[in-house]
Biopython code that builds the backbone (N, CA, C, O; Angstrom):
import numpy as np
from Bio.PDB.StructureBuilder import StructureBuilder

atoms = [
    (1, "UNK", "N", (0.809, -1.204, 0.000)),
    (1, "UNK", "CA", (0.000, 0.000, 0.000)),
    (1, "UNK", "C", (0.856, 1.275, 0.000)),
    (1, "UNK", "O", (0.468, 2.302, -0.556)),
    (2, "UNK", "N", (1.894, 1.191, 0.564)),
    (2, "UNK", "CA", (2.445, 2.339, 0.240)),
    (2, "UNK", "C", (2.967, 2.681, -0.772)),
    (2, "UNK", "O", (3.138, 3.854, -1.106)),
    (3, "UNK", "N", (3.289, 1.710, -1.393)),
    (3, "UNK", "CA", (3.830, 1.883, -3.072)),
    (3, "UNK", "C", (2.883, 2.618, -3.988)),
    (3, "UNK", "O", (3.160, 3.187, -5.044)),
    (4, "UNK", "N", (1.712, 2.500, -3.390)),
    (4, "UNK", "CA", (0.227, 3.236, -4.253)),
    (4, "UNK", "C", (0.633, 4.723, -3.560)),
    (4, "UNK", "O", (0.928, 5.697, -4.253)),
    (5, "UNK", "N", (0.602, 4.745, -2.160)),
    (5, "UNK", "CA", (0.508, 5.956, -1.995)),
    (5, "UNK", "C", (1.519, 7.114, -2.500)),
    (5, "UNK", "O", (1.108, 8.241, -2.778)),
    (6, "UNK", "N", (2.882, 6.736, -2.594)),
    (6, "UNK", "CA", (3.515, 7.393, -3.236)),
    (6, "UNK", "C", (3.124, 7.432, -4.721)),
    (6, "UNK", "O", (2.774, 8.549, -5.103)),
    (7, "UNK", "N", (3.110, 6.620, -5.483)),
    (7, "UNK", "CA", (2.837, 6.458, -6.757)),
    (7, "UNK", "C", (1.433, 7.481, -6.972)),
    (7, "UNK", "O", (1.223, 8.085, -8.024)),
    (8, "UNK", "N", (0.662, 7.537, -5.938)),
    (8, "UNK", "CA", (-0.487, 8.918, -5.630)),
    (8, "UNK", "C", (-0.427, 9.592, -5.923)),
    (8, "UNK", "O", (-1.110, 10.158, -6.777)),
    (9, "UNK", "N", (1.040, 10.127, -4.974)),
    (9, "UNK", "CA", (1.274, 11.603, -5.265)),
    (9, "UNK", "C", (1.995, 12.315, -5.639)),
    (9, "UNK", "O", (2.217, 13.494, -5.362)),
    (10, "UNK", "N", (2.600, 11.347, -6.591)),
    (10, "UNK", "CA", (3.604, 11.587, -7.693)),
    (10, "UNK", "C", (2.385, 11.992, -8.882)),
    (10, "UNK", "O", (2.525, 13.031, -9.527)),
    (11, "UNK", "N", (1.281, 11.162, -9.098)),
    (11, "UNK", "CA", (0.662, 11.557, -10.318)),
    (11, "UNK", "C", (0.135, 12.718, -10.132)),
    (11, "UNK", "O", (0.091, 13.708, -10.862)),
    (12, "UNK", "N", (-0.486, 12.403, -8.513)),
    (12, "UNK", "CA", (-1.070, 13.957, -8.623)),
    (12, "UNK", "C", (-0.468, 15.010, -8.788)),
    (12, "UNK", "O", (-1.052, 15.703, -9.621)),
    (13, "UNK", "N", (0.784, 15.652, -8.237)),
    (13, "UNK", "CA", (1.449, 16.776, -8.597)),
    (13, "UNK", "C", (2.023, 16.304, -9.642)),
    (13, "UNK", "O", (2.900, 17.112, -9.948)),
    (14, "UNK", "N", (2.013, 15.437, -10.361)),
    (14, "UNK", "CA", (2.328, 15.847, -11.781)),
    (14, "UNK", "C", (1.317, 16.533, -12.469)),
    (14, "UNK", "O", (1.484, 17.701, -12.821)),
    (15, "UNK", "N", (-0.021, 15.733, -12.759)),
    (15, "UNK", "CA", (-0.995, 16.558, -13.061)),
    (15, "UNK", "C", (-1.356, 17.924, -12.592)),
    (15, "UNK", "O", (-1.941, 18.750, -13.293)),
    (16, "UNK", "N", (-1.011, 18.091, -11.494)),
    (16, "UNK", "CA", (-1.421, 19.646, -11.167)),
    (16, "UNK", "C", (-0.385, 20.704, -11.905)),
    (16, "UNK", "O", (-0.602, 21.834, -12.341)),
    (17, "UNK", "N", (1.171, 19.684, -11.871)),
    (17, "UNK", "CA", (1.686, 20.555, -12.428)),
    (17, "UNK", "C", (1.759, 21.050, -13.975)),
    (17, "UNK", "O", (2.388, 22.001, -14.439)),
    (18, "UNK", "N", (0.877, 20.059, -14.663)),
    (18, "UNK", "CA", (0.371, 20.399, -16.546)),
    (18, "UNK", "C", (-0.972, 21.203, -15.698)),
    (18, "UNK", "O", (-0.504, 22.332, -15.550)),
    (19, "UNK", "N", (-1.732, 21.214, -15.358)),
    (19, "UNK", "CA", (-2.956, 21.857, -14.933)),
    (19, "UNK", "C", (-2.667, 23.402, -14.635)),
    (19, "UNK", "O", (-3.341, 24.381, -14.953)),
    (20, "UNK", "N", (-1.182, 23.308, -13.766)),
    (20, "UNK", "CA", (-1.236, 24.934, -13.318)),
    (20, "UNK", "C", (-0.422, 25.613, -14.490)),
    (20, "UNK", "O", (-0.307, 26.838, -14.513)),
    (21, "UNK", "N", (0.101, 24.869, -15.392)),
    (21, "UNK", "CA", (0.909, 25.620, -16.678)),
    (21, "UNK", "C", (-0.603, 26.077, -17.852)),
    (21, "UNK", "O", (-0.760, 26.946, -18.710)),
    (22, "UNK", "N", (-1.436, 25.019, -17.323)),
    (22, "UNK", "CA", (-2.715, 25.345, -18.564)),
    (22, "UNK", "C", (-3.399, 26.381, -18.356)),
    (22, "UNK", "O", (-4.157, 26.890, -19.182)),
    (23, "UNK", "N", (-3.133, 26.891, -16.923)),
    (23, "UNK", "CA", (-3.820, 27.956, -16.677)),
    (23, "UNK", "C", (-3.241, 28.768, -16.503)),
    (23, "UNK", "O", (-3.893, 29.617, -15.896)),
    (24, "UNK", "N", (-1.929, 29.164, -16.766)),
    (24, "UNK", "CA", (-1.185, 30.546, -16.734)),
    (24, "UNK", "C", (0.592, 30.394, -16.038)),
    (24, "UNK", "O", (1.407, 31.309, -15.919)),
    (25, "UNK", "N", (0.708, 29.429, -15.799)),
    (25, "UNK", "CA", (1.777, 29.368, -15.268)),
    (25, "UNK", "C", (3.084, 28.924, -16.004)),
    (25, "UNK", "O", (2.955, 27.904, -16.681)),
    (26, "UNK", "N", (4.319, 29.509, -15.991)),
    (26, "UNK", "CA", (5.058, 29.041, -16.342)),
    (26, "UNK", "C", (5.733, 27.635, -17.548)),
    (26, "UNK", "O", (5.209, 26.563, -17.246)),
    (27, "UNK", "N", (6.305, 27.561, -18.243)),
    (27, "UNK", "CA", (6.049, 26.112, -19.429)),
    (27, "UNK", "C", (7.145, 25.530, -18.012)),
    (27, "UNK", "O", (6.645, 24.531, -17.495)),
    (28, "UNK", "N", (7.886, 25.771, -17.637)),
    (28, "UNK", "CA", (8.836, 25.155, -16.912)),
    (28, "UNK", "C", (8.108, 24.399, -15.795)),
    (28, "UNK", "O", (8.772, 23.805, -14.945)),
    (29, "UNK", "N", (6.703, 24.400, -15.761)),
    (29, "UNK", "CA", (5.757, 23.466, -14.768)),
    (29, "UNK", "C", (5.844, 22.390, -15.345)),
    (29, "UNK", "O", (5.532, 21.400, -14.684)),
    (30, "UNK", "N", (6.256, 22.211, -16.646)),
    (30, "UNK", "CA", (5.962, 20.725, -17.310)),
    (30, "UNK", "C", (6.706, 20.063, -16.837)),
    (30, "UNK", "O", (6.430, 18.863, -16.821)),
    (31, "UNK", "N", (8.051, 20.536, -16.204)),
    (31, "UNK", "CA", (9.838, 19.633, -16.176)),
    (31, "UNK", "C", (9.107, 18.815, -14.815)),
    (31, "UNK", "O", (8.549, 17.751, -15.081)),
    (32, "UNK", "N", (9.099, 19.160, -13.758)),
    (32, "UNK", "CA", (8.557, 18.755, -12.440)),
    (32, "UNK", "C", (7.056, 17.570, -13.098)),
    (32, "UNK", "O", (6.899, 16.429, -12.665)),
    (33, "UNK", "N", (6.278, 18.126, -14.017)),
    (33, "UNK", "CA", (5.063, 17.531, -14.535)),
    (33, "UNK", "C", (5.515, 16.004, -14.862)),
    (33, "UNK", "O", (5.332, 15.065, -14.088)),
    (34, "UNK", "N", (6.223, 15.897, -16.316)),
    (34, "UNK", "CA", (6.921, 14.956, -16.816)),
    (34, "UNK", "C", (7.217, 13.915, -15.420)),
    (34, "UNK", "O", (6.617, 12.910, -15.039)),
    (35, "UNK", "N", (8.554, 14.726, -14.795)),
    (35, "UNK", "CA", (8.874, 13.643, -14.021)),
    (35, "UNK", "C", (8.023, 13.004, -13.113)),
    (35, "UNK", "O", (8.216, 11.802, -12.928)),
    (36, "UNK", "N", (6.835, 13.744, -12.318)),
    (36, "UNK", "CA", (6.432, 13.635, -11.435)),
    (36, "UNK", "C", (5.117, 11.617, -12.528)),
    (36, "UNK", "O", (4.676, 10.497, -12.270)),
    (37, "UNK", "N", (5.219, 12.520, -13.503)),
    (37, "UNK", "CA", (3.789, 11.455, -13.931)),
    (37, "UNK", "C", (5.419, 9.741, -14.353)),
    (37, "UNK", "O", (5.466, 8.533, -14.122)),
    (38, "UNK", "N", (6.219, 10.617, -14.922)),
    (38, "UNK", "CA", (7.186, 9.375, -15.081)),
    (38, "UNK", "C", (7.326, 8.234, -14.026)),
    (38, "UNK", "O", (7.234, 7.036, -14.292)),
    (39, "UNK", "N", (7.594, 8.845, -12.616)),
    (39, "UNK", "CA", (8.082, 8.258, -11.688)),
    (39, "UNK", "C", (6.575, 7.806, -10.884)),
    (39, "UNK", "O", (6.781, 7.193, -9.837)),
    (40, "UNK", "N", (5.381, 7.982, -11.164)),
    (40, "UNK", "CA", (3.958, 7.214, -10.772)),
    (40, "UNK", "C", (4.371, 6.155, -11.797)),
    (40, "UNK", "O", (4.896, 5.096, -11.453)),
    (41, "UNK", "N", (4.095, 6.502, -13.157)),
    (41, "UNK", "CA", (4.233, 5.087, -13.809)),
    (41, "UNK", "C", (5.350, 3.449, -13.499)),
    (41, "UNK", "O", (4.971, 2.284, -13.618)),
    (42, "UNK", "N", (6.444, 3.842, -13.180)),
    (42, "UNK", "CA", (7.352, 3.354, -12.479)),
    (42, "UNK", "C", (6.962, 2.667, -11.583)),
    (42, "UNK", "O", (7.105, 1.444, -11.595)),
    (43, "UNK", "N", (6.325, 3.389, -10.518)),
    (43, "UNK", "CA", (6.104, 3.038, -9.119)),
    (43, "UNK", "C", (5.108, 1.857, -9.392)),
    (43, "UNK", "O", (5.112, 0.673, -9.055)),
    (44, "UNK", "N", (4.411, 2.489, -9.995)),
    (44, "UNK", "CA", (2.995, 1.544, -10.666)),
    (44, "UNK", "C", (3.493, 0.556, -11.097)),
    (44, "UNK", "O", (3.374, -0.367, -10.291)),
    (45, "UNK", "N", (4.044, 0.263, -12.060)),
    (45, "UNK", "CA", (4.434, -0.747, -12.046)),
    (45, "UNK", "C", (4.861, -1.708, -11.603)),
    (45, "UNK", "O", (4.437, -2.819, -11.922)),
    (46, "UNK", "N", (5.935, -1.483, -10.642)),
    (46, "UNK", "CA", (6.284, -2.436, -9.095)),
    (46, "UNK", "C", (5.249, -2.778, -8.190)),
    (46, "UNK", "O", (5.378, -3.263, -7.066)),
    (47, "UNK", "N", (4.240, -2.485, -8.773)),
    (47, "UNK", "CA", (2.856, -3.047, -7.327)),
    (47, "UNK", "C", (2.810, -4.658, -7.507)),
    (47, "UNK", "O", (2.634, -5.199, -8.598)),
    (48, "UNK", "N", (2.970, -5.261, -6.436)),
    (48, "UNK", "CA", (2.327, -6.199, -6.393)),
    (48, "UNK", "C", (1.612, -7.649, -6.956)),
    (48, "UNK", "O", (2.092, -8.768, -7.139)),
    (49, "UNK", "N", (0.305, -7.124, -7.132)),
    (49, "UNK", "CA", (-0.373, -7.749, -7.622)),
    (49, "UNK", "C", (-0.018, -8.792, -8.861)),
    (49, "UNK", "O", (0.480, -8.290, -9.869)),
    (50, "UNK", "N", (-0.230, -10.087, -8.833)),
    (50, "UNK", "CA", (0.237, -10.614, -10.328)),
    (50, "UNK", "C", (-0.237, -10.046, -11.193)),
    (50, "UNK", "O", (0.662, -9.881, -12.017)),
    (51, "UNK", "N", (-1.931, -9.240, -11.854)),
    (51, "UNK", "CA", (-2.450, -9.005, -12.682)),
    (51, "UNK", "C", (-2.914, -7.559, -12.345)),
    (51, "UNK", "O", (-3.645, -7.080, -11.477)),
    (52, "UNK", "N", (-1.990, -6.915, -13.677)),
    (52, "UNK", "CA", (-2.319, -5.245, -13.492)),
    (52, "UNK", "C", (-3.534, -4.755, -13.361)),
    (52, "UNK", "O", (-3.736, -3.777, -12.642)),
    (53, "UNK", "N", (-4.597, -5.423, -14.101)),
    (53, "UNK", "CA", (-5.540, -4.897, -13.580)),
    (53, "UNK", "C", (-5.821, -4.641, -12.636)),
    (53, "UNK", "O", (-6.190, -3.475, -12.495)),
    (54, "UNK", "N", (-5.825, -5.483, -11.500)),
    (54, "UNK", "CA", (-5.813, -5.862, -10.230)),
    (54, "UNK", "C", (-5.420, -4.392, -9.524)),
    (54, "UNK", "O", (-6.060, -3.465, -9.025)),
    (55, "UNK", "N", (-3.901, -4.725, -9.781)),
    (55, "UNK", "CA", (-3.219, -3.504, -9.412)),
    (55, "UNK", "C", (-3.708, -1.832, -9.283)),
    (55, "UNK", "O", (-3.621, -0.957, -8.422)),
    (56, "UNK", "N", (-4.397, -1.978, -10.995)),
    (56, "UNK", "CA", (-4.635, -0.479, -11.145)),
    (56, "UNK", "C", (-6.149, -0.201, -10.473)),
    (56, "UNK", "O", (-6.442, 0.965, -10.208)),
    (57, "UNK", "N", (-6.983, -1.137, -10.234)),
    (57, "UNK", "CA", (-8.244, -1.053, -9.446)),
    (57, "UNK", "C", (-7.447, -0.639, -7.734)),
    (57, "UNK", "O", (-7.868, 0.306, -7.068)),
    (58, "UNK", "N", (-6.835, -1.110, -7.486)),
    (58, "UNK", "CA", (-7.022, -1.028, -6.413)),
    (58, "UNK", "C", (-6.224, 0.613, -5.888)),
    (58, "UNK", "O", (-6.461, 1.371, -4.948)),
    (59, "UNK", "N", (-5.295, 0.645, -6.924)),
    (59, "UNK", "CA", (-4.205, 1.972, -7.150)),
    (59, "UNK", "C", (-5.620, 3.270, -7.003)),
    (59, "UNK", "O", (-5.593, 4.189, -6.184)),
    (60, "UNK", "N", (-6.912, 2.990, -8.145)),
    (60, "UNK", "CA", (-7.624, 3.948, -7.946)),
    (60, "UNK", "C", (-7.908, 4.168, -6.443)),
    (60, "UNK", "O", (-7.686, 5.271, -5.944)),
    (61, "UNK", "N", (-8.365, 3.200, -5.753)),
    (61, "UNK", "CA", (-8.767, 3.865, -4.722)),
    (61, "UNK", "C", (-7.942, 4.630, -3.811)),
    (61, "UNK", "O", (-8.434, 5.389, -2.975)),
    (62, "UNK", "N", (-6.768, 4.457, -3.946)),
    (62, "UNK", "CA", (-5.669, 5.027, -3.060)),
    (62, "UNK", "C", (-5.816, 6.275, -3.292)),
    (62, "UNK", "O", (-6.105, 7.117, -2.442)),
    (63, "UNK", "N", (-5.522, 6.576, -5.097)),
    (63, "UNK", "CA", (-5.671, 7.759, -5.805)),
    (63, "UNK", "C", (-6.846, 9.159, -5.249)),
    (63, "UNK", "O", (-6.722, 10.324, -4.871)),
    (64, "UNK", "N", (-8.016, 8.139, -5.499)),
    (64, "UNK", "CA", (-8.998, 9.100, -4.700)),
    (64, "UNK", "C", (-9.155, 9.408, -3.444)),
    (64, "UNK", "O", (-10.122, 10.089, -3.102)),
    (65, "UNK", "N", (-8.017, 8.856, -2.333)),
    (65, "UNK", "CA", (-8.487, 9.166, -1.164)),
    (65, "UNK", "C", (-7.466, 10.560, -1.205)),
    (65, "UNK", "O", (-7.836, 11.694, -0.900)),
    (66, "UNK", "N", (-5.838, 10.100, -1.746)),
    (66, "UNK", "CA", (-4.480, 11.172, -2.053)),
    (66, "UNK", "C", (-5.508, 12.130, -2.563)),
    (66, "UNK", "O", (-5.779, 12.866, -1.614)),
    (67, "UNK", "N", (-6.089, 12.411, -3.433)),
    (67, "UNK", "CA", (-6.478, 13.523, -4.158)),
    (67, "UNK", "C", (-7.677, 14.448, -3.494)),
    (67, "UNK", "O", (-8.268, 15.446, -3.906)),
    (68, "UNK", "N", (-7.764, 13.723, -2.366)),
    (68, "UNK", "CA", (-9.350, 14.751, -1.103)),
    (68, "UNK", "C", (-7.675, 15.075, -0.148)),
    (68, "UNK", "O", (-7.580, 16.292, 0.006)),
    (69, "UNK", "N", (-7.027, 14.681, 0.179)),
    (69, "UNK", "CA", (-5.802, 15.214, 0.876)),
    (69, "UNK", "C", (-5.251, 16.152, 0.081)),
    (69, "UNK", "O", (-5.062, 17.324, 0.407)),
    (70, "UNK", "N", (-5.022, 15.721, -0.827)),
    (70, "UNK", "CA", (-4.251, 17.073, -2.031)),
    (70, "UNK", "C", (-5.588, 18.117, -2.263)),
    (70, "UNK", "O", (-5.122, 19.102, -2.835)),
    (71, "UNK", "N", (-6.815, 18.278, -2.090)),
    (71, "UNK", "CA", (-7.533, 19.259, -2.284)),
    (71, "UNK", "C", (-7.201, 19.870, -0.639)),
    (71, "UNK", "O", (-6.667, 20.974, -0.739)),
    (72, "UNK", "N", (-7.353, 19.503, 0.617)),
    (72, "UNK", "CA", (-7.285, 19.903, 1.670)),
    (72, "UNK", "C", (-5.799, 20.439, 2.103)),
    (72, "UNK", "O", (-5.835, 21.359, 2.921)),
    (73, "UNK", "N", (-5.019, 20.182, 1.852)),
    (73, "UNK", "CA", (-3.247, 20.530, 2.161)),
    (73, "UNK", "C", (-2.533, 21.551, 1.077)),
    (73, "UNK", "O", (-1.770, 22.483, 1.329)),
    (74, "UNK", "N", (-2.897, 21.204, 0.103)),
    (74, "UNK", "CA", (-2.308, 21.819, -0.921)),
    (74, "UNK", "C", (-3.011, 23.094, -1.790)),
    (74, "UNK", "O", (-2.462, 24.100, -2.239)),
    (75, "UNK", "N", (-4.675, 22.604, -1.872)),
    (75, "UNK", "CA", (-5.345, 23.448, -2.459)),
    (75, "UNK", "C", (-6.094, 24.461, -0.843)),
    (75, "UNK", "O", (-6.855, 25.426, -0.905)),
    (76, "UNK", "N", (-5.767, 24.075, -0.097)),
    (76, "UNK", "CA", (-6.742, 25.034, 0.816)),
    (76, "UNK", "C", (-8.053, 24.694, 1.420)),
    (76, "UNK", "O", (-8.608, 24.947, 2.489)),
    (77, "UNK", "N", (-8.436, 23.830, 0.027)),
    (77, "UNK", "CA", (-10.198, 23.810, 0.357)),
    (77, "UNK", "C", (-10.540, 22.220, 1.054)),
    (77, "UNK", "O", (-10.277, 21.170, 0.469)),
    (78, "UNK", "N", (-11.085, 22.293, 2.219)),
    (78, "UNK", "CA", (-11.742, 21.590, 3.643)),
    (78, "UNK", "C", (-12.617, 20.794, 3.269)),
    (78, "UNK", "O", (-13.814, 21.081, 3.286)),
    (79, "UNK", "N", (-11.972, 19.250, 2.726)),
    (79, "UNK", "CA", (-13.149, 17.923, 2.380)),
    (79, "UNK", "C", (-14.628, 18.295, 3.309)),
    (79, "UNK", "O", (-14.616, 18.630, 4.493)),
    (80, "UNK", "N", (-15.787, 18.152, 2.506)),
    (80, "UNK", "CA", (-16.864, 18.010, 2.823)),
    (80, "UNK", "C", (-16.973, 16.453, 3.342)),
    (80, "UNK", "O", (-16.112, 15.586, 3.194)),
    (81, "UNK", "N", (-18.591, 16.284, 4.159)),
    (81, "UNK", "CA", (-19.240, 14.607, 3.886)),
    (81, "UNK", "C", (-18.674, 14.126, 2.706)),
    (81, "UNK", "O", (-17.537, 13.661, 2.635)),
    (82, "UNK", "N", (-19.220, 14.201, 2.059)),
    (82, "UNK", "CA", (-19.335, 13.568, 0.677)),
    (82, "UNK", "C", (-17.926, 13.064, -0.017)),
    (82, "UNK", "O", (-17.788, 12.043, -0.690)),
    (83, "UNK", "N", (-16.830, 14.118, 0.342)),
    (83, "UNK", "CA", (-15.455, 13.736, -0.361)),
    (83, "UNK", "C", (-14.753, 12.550, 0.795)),
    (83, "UNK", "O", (-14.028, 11.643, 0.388)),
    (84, "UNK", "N", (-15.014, 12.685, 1.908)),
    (84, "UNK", "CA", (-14.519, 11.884, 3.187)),
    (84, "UNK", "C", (-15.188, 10.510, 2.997)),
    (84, "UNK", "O", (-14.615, 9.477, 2.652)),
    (85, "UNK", "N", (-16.726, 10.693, 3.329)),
    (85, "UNK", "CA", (-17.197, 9.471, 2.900)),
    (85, "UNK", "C", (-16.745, 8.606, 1.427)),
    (85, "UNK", "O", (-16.613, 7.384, 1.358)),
    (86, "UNK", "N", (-16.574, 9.469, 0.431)),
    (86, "UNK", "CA", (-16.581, 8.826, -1.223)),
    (86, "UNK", "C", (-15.186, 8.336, -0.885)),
    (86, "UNK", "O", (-15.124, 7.174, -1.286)),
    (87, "UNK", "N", (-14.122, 8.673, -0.368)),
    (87, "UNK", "CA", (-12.392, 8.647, -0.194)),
    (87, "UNK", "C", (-12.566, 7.110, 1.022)),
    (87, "UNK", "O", (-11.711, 6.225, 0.994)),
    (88, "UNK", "N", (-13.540, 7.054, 1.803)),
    (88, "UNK", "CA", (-13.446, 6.044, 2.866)),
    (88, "UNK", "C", (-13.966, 4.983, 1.742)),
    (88, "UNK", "O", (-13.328, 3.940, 1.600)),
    (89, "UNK", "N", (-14.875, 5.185, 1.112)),
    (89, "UNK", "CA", (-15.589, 3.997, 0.378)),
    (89, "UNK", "C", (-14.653, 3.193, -0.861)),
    (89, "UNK", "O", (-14.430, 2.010, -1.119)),
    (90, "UNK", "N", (-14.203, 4.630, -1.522)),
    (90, "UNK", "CA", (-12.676, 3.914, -2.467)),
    (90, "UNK", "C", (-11.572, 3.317, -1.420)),
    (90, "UNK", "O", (-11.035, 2.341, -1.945)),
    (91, "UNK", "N", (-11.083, 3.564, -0.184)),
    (91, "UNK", "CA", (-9.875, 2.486, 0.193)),
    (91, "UNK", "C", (-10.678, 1.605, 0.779)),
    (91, "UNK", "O", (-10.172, 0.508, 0.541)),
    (92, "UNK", "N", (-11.845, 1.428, 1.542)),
    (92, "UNK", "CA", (-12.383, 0.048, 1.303)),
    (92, "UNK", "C", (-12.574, -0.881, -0.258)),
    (92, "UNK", "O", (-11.862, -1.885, -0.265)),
    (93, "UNK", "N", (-13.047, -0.771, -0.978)),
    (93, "UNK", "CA", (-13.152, -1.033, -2.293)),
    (93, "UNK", "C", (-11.685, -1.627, -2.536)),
    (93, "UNK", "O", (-11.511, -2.845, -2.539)),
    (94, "UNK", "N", (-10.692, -0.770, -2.730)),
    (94, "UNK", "CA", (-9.217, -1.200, -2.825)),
    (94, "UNK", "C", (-9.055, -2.093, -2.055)),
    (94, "UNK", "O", (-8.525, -3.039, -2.636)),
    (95, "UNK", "N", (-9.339, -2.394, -0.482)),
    (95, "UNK", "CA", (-8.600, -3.044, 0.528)),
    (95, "UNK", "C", (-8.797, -4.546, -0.031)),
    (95, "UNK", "O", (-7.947, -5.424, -0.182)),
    (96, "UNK", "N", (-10.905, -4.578, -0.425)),
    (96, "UNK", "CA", (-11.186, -6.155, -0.525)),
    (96, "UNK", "C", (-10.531, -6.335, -2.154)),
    (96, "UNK", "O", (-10.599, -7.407, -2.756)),
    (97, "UNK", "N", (-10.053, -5.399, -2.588)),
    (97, "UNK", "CA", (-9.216, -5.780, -4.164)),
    (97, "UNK", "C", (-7.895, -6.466, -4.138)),
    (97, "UNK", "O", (-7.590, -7.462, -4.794)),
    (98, "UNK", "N", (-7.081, -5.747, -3.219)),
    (98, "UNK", "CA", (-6.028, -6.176, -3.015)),
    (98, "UNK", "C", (-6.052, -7.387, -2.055)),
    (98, "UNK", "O", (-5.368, -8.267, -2.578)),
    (99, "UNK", "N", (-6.665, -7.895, -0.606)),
    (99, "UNK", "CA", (-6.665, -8.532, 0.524)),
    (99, "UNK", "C", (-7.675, -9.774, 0.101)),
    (99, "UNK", "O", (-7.417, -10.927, 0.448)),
    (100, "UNK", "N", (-9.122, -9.362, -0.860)),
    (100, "UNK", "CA", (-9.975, -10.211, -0.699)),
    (100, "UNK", "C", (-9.629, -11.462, -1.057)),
    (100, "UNK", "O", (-8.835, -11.789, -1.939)),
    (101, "UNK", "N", (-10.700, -12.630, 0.174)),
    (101, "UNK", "CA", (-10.199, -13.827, -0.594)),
    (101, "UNK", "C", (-10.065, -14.342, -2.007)),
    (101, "UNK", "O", (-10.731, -13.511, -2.624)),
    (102, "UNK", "N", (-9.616, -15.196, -2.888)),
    (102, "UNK", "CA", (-9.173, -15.656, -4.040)),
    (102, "UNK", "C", (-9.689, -17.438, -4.047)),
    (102, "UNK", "O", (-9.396, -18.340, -3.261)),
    (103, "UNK", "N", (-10.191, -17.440, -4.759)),
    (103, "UNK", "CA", (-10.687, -19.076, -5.358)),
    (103, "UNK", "C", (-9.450, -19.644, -6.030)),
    (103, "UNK", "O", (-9.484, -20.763, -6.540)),
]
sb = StructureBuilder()
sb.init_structure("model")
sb.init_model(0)
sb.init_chain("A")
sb.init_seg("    ")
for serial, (resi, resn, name, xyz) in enumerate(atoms, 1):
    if name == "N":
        sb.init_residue(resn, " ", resi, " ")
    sb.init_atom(name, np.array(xyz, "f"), 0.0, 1.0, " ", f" {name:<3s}", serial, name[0])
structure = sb.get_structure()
């Protein structure tokens, strides 16, 4: 699990960092961008799981819980119900992806 979580928030500030160049900032947001999405893919890759799919289901939920933290720490703005609850319901979802029993 922690391999997701970093791999989190590597994508996410990569993406923010093409996001904040799309909206006015600097082209030199891309250099940090690039690497940041390079080194998720990477990470991603080393997960675990025998079958990527697997992997990348369960990677989402990590993703969405990192990304209600990255709106609250980084962007300022204070998860509601709805983002707390939706962020609790994706790392459950992930947990029985990765943990659940197997036939």
């Amino acid at each position: 699990m922690p391999l997701y979580v970093l791999a989190a928030l590597l994508e996410i500030a990569g993406c923010f960092a093409v996001w904040s160049w799309w909206r006015g900032a600097s082209v030199l947001w891309l250099i940090p961008g690039a690497m940041g999405l390079a080194g998720f893919a990477y990470l991603l890759a080393l997960a675990p799981p025998s079958h990527a799919g697997r992997s990348y289901a369960a990677y989402g939920g990590v993703y969405i819980a990192a990304s209600v933290l990255w709106l609250w720490l980084v962007e300022g703005s204070r998860p509601d119900w709805a983002d707390l609850g939706g962020a609790a319901l994706a790392l459950v979802g992930a947990a029985l992806i990765l943990w659940g029993p197997r036939s």
